[in-house]
C-alpha positions as CSV (number, residue, x, y, z in Angstrom):
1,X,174.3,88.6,91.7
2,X,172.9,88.6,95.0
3,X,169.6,87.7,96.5
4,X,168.3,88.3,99.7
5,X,165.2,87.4,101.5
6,X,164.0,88.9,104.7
7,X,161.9,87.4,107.2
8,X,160.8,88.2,110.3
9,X,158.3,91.2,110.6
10,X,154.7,92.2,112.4
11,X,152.4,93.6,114.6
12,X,154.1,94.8,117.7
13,X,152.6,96.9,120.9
14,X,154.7,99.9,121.5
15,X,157.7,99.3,123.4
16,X,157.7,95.8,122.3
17,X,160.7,93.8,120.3
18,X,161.3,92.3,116.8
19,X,163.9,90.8,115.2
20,X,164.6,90.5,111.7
21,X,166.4,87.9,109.8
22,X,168.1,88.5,106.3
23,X,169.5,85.5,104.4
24,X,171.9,86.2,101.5
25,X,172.8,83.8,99.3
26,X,174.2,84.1,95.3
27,X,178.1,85.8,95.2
28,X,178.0,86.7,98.7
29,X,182.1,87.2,98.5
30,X,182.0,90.1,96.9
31,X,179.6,92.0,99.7
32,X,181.7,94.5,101.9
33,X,178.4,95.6,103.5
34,X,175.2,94.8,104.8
35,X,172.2,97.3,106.1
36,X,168.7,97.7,106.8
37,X,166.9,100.3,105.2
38,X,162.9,101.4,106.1
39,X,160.3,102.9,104.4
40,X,157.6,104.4,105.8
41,X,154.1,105.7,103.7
42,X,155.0,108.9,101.8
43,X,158.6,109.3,102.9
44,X,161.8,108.7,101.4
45,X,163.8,105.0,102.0
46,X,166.4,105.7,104.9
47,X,169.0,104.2,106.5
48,X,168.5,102.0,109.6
49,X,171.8,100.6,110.2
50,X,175.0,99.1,108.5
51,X,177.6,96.9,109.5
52,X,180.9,96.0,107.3
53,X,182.7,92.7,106.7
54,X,185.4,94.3,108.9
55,X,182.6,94.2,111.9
56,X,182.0,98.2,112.0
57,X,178.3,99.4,112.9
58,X,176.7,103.1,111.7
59,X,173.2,103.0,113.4
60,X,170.7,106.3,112.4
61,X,169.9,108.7,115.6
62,X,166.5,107.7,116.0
63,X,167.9,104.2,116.6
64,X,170.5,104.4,118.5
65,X,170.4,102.6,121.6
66,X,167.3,100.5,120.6
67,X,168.1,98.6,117.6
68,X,171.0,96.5,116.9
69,X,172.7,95.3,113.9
70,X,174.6,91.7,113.5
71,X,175.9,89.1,110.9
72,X,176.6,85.6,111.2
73,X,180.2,84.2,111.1
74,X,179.6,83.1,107.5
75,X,178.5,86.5,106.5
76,X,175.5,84.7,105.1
77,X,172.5,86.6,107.3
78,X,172.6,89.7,108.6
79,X,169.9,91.0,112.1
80,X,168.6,93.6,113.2
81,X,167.4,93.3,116.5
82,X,164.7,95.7,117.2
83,X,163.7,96.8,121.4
84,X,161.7,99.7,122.5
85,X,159.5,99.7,119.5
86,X,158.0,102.9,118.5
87,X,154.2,103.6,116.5
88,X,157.3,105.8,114.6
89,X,159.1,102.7,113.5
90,X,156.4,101.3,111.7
91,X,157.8,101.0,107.9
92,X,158.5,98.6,105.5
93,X,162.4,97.5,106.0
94,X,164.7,96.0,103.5
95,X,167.7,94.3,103.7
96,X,170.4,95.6,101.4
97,X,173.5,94.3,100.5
98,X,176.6,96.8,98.8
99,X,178.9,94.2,96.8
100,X,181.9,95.2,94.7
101,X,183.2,93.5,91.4
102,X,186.0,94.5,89.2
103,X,185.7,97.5,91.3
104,X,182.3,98.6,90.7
105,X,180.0,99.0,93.4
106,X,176.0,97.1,93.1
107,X,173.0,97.8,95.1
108,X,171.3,94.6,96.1
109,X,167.9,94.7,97.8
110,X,165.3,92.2,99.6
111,X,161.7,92.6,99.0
112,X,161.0,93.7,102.1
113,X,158.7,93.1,105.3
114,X,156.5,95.2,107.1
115,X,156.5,96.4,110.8
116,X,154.0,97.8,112.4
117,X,153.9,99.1,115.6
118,X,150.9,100.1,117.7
119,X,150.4,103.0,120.2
């Protein structure tokens, strides 16, 4: 099992910054990835950005070049580091974590914070 808790979300002006802090603690060996998902009212949970124990970083296309993805040396917490804040990024996000025992793959999520960003 893994648990993760998130921290670190708010009310933001437009082209404002955030940054968001997950903290993972439980059988944190067995994750190979870490990623930040968002949700916004009435749409589907997508993905944000990812980054593997091997250092490798998949950002979506609406982010690209404004958020950015990290995990500390321990592989404990993993970032996202949000600049030129859109109203469009206003969602709430959750931190996921993929893990892999016996060779099955598990879902682990946060419980997510908001962001809000105002136009």
């Amino acid at each position: 099992q893994v648990q993760l808790v998130e921290s670190g979300g708010g009310l933001v002006q437009a082209g404002g910054s955030l940054r968001l802090s997950c903290a993972a603690s439980g059988s944190i060996f067995s994750i190979a990835a870490m990623a930040w998902y968002r949700q916004a009212p009435e749409k589907p949970r997508e993905l944000v950005a990812l980054i593997t124990n091997g250092g490798s970083t998949n950002y979506a296309d609406s982010v690209k070049d404004r958020f950015t993805i990290s995990r500390d040396n321990a592989k404990t917490a993993v970032y996202l580091q949000m600049n030129s804040l859109k109203p469009e990024d206003t969602a709430v996000y959750y931190c996921n974590a993929q893990s892999i025992t016996y060779g099955l793959k598990y879902n682990y999520w946060g419980q997510g914070t908001q962001v809000t960003v105002s136009s």
